[in-house]
BAKEBA-8022 format. One record per residue (C-alpha): x negated, y negated, z; residue number from 1. Coordinates in steps of 0.1 Angstrom, whole numbers, plus 5000, padded with zeros to 4 digits. Each point is the difference from the previous one (the first is absolute). Layout:
BEGIN
R / X / Y / Z / NUM
...
***
This chain:
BEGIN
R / 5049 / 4794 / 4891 / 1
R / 5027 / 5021 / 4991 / 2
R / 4975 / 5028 / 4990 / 3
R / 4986 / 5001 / 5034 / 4
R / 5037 / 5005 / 5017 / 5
R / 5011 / 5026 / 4975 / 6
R / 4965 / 5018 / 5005 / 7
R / 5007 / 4999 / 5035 / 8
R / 5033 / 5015 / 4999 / 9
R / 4985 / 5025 / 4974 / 10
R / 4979 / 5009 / 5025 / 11
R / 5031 / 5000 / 5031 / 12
R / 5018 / 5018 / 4976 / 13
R / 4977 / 5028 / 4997 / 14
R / 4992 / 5001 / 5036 / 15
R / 5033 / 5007 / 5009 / 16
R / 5003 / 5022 / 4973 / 17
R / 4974 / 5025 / 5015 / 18
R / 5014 / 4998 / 5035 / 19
R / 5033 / 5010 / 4984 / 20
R / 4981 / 5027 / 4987 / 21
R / 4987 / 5010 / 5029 / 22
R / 5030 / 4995 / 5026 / 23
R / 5021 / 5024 / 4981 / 24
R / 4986 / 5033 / 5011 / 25
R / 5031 / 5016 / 5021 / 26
R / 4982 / 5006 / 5031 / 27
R / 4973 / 4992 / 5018 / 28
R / 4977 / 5028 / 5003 / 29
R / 4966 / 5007 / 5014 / 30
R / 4967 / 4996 / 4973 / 31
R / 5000 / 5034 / 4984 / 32
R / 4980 / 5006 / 4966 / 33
R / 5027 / 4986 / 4980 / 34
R / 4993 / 4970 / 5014 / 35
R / 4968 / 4994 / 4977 / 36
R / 5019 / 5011 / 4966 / 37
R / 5036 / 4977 / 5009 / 38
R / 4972 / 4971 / 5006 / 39
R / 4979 / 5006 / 4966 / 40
R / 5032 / 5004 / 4980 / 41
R / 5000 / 4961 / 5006 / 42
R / 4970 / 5001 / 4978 / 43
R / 5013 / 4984 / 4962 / 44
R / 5031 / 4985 / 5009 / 45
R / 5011 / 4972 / 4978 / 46
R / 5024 / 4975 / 5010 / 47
R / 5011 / 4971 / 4971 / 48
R / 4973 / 5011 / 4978 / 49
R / 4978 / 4970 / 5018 / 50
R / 4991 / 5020 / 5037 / 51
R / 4986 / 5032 / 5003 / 52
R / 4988 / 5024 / 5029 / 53
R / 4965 / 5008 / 4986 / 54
R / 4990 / 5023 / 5036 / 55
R / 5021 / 5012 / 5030 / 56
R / 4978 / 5023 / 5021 / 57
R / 5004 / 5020 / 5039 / 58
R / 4980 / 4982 / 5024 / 59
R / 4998 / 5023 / 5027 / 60
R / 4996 / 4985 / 5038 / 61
R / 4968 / 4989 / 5005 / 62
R / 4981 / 4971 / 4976 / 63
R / 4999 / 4985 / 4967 / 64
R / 4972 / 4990 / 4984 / 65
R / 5012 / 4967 / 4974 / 66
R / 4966 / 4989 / 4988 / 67
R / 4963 / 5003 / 5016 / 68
R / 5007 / 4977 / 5017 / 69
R / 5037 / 5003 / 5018 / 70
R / 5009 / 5032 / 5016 / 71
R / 5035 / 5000 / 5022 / 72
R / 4999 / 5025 / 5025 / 73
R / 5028 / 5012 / 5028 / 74
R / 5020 / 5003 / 4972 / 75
R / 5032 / 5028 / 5002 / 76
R / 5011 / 5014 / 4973 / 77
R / 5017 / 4986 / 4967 / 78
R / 5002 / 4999 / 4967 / 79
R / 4977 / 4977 / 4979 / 80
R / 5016 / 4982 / 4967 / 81
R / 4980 / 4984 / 4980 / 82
R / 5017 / 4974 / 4968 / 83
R / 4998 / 4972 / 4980 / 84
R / 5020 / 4979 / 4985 / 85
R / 4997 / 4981 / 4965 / 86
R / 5035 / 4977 / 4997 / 87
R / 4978 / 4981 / 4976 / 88
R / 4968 / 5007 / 4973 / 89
R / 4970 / 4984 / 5022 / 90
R / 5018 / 5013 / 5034 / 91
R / 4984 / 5025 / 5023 / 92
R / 5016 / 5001 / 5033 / 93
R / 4987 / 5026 / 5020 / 94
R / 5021 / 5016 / 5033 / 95
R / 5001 / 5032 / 5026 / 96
R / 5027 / 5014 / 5015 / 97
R / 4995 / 5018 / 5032 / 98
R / 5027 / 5026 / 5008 / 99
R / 5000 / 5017 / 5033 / 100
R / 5009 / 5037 / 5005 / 101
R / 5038 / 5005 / 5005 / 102
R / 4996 / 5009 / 5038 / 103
R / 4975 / 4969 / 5011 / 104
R / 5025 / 4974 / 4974 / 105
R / 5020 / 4975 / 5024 / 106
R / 5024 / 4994 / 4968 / 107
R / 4992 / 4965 / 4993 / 108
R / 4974 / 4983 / 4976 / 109
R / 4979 / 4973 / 5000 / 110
R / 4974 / 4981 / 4985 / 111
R / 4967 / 4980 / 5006 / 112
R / 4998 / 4969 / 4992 / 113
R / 4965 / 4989 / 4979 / 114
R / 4997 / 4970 / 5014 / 115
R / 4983 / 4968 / 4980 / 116
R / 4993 / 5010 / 4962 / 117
R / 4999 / 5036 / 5008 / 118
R / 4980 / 5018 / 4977 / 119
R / 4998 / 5031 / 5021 / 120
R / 5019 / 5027 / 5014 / 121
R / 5008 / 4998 / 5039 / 122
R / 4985 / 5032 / 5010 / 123
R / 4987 / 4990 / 5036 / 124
R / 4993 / 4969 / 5019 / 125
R / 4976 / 5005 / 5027 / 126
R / 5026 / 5016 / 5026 / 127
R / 5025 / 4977 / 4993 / 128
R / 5039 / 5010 / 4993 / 129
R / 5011 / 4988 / 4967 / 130
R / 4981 / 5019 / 4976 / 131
R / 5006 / 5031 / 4981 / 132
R / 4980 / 5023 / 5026 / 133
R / 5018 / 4991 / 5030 / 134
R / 5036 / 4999 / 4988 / 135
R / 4997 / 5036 / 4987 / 136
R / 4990 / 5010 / 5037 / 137
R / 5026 / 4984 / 5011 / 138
R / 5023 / 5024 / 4976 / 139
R / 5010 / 4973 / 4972 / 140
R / 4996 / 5009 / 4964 / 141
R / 4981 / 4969 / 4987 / 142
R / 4985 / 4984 / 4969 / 143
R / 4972 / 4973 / 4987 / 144
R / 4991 / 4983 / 4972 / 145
R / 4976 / 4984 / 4985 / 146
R / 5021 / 4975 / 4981 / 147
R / 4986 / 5004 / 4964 / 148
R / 4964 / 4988 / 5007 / 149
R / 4968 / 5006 / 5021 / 150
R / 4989 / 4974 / 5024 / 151
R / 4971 / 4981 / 4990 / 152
R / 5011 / 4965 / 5007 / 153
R / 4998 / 4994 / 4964 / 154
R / 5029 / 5021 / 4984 / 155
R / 5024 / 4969 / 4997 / 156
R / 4978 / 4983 / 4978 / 157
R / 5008 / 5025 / 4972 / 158
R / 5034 / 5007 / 5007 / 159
R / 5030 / 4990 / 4978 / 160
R / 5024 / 5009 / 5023 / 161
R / 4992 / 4972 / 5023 / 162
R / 5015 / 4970 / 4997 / 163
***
């Protein structure tokens, strides 16, 4: 049990971390070409040797295409960071954090909840307003995770982390 709550706060941790990152450019300032190499220079950032930023890429306004099966469209927009974090050997907690462009941020984060078991990130839910989608139109940075496992309504079985 504890695992779970320190993975969690791993993952908080790291979260907050990136928005820190983020929020400290001096002024807002309109999306320019630096804009794509300040976002990718969150590409192989490391933070307590356990969580790591393995993509951070320039979405520009428009859509995003997750899978072949889930695009998000009517997006602005925002920078696109990719990570995982390992607090323990058979761990694999997967998250994105979306980072709107300095003149569309409102200054605040916040995150989707998963709902149930999770096992997904909250990239869209079918025009409703708590998922990762909305709340970046809506200027917040914002973040999702996958909390460590993919659902299949079978991972618990497995997992020694649950008690």
């Amino acid at each position: 049990m504890m695992l779970k709550f320190a993975s969690f706060f791993v993952s908080a941790a790291m979260l907050a971390c990136v928005v820190a990152i983020a929020a400290q450019q001096p002024d807002p300032k309109p999306a320019a070409s630096g804009s794509s190499a300040e976002c990718s220079a969150l590409t192989g950032r490391t933070f307590d040797n356990t969580s790591s930023i393995v993509d951070s890429t320039l979405v520009t306004s428009g859509a995003l295409r997750i899978s072949d099966t889930v695009t998000v469209s009517n997006l602005p927009a925002f920078c696109r960071v990719q990570g995982v974090s390992k607090p323990s050997a058979d761990s694999d907690i997967r998250f994105e954090v979306w980072l709107p462009q300095p003149t569309g941020w409102n200054r605040k984060f916040l995150s989707t909840g998963e709902g149930g078991f999770a096992g997904q990130l909250n990239y869209q839910r079918n025009g409703l307003d708590s998922a990762m989608d909305e709340l970046l139109r809506r200027g917040y940075a914002t973040a999702s995770t996958d909390t460590g496992h993919v659902s299949t309504g079978q991972w618990s079985r497995s997992s020694p982390h649950i008690d």
